[in-house]
C-alpha positions in Angstrom: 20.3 63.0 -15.8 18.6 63.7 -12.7 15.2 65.9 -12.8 15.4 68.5 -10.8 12.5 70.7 -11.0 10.8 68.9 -8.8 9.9 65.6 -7.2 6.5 63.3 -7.3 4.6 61.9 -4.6 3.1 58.9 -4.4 0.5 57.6 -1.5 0.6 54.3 -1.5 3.5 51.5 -1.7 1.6 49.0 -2.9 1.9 46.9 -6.1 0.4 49.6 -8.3 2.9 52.9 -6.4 5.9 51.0 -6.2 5.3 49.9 -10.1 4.8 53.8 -10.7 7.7 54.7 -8.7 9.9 52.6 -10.5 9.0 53.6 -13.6 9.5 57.5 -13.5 13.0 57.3 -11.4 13.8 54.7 -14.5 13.4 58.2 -16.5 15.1 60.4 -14.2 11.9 61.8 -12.2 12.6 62.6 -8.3 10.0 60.6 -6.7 8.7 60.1 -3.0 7.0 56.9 -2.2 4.9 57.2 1.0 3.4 54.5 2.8 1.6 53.8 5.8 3.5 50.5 7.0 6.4 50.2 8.3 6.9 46.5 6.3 5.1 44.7 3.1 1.8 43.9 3.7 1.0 40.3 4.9 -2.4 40.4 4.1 -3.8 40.6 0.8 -6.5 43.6 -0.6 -5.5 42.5 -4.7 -5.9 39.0 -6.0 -5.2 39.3 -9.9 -2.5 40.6 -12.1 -3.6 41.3 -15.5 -1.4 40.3 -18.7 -0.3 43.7 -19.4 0.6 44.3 -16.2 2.7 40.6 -16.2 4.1 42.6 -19.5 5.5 45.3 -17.7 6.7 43.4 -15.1 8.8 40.7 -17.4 10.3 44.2 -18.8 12.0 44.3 -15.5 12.5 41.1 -14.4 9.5 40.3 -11.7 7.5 38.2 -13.9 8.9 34.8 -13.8 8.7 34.7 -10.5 5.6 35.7 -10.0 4.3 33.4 -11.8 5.5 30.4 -10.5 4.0 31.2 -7.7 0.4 32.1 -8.3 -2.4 30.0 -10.8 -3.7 30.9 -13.6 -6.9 31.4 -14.8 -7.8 31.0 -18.7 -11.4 31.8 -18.1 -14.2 32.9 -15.7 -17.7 33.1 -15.7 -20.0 35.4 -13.9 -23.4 34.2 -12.5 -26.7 35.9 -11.8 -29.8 34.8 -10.5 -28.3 30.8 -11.0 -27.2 31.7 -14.3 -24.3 32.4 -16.5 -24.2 36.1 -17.4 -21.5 36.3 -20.0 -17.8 34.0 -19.5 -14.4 35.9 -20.1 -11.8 33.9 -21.9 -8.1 35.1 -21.4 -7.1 32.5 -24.0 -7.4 34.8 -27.0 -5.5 37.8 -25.3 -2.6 38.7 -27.7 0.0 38.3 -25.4 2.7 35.8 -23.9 0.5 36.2 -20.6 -3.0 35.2 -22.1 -4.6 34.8 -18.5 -5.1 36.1 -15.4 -2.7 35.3 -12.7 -4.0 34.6 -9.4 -1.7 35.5 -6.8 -2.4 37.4 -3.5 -0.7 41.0 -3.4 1.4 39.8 -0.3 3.1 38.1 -2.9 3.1 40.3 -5.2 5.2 43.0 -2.6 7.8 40.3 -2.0 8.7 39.8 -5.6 9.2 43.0 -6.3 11.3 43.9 -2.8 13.9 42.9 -5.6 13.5 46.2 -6.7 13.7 48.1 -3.7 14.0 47.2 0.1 11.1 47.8 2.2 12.5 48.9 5.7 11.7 52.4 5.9 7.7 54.1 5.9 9.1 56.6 3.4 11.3 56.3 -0.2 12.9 58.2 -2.0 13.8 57.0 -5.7 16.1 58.4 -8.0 17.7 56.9 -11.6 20.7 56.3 -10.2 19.4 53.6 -7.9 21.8 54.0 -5.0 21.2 54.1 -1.8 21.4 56.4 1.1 19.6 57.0 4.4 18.6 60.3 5.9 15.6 61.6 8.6 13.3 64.0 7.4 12.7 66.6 9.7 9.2 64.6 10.6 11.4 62.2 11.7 10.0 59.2 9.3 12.6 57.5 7.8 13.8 58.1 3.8 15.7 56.2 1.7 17.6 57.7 -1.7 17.8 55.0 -3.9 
């Protein structure tokens, strides 16, 4: 059942908004996704999924894919002043994802377009996850999914 009392917006339709998005119409929470482009982005401004994140995205299907297209990294070091400061190890995070997955946030908008096409500057998600087109009275372009 639908929410109705009222609807979220969120700035951004990035990796991180269209995962939020997703997850409150997957409870029944109006949302509007806003974003500034008219298409995914091509360029990247994110490098690195974390393994919680890889998680949340096997939960619905995104990981797999993902993954087979980015590298993984087991460990990284950070230097200062030509010496190691301290090395991160993913290895020993308790998960199925014990590393960090490189992969460039170009990519990252393509494998979840799955989801939800990306032709529209302006979505708007609901459980049901049908689709409709309408104008809003700006005249940017809406989808009800």
């Amino acid at each position: 059942m639908e929410n109705t009392s009222g609807t979220v917006v969120i700035i951004g339709a990035g990796p991180a908004g269209m995962m939020a998005a997703i997850e409150l119409a997957r409870f029944g929470i109006a949302v509007r996704l806003i974003d500034k482009t008219a298409k995914p982005a091509d360029t990247s401004r994110a490098v690195t999924i974390q393994p919680r994140t890889l998680e949340l995205f096997q939960q619905r299907g995104l990981a797999k894919k993902l993954v087979s297209k980015g590298n993984k990294v087991v460990a990284a070091s950070v230097y200062g002043a030509g010496k190691r400061v301290f090395r991160l190890d993913f290895e020993d995070v308790d998960s199925e994802y014990n590393y960090e997955l490189l992969v460039s946030q170009a990519t990252t908008e393509q494998g979840r377009s799955c989801a939800m096409p990306w032709s529209n500057r302006a979505f708007r998600l609901s459980a049901n996850l049908r689709s409709s087109r309408s104008r809003s009275r700006s005249g940017m372009a809406t989808s009800r999914l």
